[in-house]
N, C-alpha and C positions, 0 to 999 in steps of 0.2 A: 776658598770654597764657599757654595753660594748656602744659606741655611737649610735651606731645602736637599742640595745634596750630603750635605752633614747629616740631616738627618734619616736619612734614606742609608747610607752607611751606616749610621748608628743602626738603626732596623736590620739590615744585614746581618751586622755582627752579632748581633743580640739573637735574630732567630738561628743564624746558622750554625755561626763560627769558622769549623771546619767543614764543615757539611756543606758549603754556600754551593759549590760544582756539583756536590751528589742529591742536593734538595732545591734546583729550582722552582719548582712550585710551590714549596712552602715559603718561599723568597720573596713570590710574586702575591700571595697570598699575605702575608705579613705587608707587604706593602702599599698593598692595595685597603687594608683597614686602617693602615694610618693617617692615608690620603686626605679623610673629611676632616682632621684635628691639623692638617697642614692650610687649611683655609682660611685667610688672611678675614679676622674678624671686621664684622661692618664699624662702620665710625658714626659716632649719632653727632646731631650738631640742633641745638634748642634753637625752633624758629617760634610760629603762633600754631606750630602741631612741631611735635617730634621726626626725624626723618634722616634718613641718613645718603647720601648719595656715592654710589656703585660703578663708576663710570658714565654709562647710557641708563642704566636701570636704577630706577628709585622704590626707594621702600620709604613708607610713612604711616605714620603709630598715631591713628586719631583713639579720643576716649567718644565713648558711643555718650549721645544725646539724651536716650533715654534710660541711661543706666546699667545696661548692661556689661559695660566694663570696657576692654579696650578691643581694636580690632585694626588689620594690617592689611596696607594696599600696598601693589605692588603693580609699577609703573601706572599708576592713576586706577588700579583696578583691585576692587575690594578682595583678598584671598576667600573663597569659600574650601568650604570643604565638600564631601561626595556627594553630598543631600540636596549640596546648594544653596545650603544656610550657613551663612556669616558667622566666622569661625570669632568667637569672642574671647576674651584674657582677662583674667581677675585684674591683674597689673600691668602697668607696664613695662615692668623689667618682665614677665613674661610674656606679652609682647615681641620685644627685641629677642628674646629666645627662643621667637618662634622664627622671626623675622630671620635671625640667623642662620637656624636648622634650614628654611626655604630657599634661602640665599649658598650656602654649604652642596644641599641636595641638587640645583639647578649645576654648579659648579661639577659635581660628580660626575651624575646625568651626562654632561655634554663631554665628557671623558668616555661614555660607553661605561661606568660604572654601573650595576644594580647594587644599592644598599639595604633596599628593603624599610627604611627610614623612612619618614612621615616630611610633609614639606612640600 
């Protein structure tokens, strides 16, 4: 069994039990919040910027020039945020945890998910 359906079972059992025939929507519910924690984390790899590669889509963790901390582009393009102002990160490990939540969110998204999550 693949981990993914072990875990999806697991979920199952856990919301159902006996219930799974008389509560499918709480079934599909339960599973559908597990979904973004089943998203196979990015893998960084240290070049002369941090970055980690996705397939076809790349995410890369520059530290800003004039100090404002770090900021994420994603397939060669800076992420902003609503304003359109360059979303900045104290550090880099918060960086990567944003870069992840973006990376997670797009994976959902293209499921037909709303998460309501940032990213």
């Amino acid at each position: 069994m693949s981990d993914m359906k072990e875990k999806l079972v697991g979920i199952i059992n856990n919301h159902c039990h006996d219930n799974y025939y008389t509560d499918p929507d709480g079934a599909a519910e339960a599973i559908i919040a597990a979904l973004p924690d089943m998203v196979k984390p990015l893998e960084w790899a240290r070049a002369h910027v941090w970055g980690a590669d996705v397939k076809s889509l790349i995410y890369v963790l520059s530290e800003s020039k004039s100090g404002h901390g770090w900021f994420v582009k994603f397939g060669g393009v800076i992420i902003r945020g609503a304003d359109g102002a360059t979303i900045f990160h104290e550090t880099i490990m918060e960086a990567k945890a944003y870069a992840q939540s973006h990376h997670t969110a797009l994976i959902i998204s293209a499921l037909g998910i709303e998460t309501g999550g940032e990213g």
